[in-house]
C-alpha positions as CSV (number, residue, x, y, z in Angstrom):
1,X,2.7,16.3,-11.6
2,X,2.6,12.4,-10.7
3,X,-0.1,10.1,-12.3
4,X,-3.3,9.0,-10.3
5,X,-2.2,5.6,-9.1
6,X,-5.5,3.3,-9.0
7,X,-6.5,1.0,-5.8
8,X,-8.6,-1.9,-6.2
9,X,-10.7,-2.8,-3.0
10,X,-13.6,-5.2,-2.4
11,X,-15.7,-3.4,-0.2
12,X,-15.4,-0.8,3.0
13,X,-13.6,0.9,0.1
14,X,-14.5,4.3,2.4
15,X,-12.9,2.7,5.0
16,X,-9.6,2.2,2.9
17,X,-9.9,6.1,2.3
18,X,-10.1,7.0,5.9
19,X,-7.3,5.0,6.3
20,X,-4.6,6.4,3.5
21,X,-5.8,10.0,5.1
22,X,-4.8,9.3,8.2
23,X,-1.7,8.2,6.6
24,X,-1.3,11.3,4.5
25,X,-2.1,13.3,7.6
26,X,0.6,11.5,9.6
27,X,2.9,12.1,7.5
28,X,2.3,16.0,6.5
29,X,1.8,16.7,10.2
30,X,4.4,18.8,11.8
31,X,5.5,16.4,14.4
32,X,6.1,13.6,12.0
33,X,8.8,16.0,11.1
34,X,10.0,16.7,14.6
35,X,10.1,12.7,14.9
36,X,11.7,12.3,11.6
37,X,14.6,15.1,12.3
38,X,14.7,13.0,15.7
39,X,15.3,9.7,13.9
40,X,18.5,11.3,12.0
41,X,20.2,12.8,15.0
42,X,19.8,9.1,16.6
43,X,21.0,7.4,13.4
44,X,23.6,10.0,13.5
45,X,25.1,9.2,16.6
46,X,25.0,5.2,15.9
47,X,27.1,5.9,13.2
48,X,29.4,7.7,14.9
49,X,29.5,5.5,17.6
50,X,30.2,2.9,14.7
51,X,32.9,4.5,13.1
52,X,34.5,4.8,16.2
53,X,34.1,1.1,16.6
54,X,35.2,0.2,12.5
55,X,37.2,3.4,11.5
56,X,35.7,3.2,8.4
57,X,34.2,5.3,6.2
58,X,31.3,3.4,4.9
59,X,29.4,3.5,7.6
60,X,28.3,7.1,6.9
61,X,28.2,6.4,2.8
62,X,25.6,3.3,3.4
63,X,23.7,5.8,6.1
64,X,23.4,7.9,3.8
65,X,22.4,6.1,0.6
66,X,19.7,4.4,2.6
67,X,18.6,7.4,4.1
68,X,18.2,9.2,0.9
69,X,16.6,6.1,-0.7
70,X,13.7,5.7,2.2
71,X,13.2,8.8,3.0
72,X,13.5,11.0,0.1
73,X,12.6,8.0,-2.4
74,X,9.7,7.1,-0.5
75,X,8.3,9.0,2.0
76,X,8.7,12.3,1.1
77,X,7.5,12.3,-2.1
78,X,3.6,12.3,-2.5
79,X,1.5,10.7,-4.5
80,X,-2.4,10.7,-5.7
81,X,-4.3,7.8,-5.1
82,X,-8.2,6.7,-6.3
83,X,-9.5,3.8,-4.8
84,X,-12.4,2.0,-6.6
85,X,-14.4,-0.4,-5.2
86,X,-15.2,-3.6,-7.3
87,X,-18.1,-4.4,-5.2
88,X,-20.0,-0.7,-5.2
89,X,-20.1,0.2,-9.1
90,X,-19.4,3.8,-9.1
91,X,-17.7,4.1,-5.6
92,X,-14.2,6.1,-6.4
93,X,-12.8,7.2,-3.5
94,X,-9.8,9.8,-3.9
95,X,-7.0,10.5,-1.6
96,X,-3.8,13.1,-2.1
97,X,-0.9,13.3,-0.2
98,X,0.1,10.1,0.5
99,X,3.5,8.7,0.7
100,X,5.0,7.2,-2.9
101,X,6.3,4.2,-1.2
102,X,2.9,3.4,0.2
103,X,1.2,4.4,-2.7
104,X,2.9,2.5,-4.8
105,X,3.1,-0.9,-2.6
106,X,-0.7,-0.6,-2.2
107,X,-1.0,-0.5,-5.9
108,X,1.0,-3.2,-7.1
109,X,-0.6,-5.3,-4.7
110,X,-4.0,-4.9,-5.2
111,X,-3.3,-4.7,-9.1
112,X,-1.9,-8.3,-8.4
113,X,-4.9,-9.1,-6.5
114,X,-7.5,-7.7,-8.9
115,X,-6.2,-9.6,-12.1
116,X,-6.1,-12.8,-10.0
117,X,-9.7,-12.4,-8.6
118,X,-10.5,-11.8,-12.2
119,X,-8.8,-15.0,-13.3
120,X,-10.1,-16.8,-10.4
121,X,-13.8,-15.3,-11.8
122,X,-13.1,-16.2,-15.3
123,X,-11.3,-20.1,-14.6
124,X,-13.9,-21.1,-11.7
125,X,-17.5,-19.4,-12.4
126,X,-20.4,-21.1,-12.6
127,X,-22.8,-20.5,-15.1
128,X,-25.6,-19.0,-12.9
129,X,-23.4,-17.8,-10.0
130,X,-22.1,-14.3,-9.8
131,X,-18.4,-13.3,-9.9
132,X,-16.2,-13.3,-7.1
133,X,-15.5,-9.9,-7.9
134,X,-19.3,-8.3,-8.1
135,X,-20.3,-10.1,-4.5
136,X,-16.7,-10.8,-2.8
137,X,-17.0,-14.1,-0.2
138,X,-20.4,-14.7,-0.8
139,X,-18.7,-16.3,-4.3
140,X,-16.2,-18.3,-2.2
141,X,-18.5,-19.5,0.4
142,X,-20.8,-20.9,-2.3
143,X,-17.7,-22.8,-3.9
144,X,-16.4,-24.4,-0.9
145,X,-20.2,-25.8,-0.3
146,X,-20.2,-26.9,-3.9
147,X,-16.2,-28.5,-3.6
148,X,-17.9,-31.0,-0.6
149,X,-20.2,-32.2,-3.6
150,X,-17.9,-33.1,-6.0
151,X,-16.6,-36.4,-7.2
């Protein structure tokens, strides 16, 4: 059982959940796994074709080490993800199935994001404004107008 990995979003967080379904759907469909077996046979024969060209070995041990590290590391595996919306209180949107590579890279990201949008909040705020976080560019708009009015 892998953890709930959380997605921060600042608004159309619904659309970000259409989104990672079609992605989970992509990837659980049937053909994606006609197109994946596909993919090996022609990776196959290249490294034939390259071993033929090198005689060496290698060619087939680094196929296969970064075969089993993007596909079975990161595709194949699944992963749960919710995505919260920082602008819509309350709006958690879940989504199974999807790809831990994605997952993942959508996670760290947007956990990257988030704790520098709350910085940015925190270090630039105006007393009566409100956060860059609750209200997304309407924040930033409002502090570029201010920056021409500085001295």
């Amino acid at each position: 059982m892998s953890s709930i990995l959380p997605i921060y979003v600042y608004g159309n967080g619904d659309l970000f959940r259409e989104c990672f379904n079609a992605i989970a759907a992509t990837m659980g469909a049937a053909d994606f796994s006609s197109v994946t077996k596909l993919s090996i046979l022609f990776a196959g024969i290249w490294c034939i074709c390259n071993y033929i060209q090198t005689q060496s070995l290698m060619v087939f041990l680094k196929w296969m080490l970064v075969y089993l590290f993007v596909m079975d590391g990161l595709f194949l595996p699944t992963n749960s993800i919710e995505i919260i919306d920082q602008t819509n209180p309350g709006a958690v949107y879940e989504v199974d199935n999807v790809p831990k590579g994605i997952a993942l890279l959508a996670y760290w990201t947007t956990s990257i994001g988030a704790d520098l949008t709350e910085l940015v909040d925190e270090t630039f705020l105006m007393p009566d404004y409100q956060a860059y976080s609750d209200t997304g560019m309407a924040m930033a708009s409002r502090l570029v107008k201010a920056a021409t009015q500085f001295q």
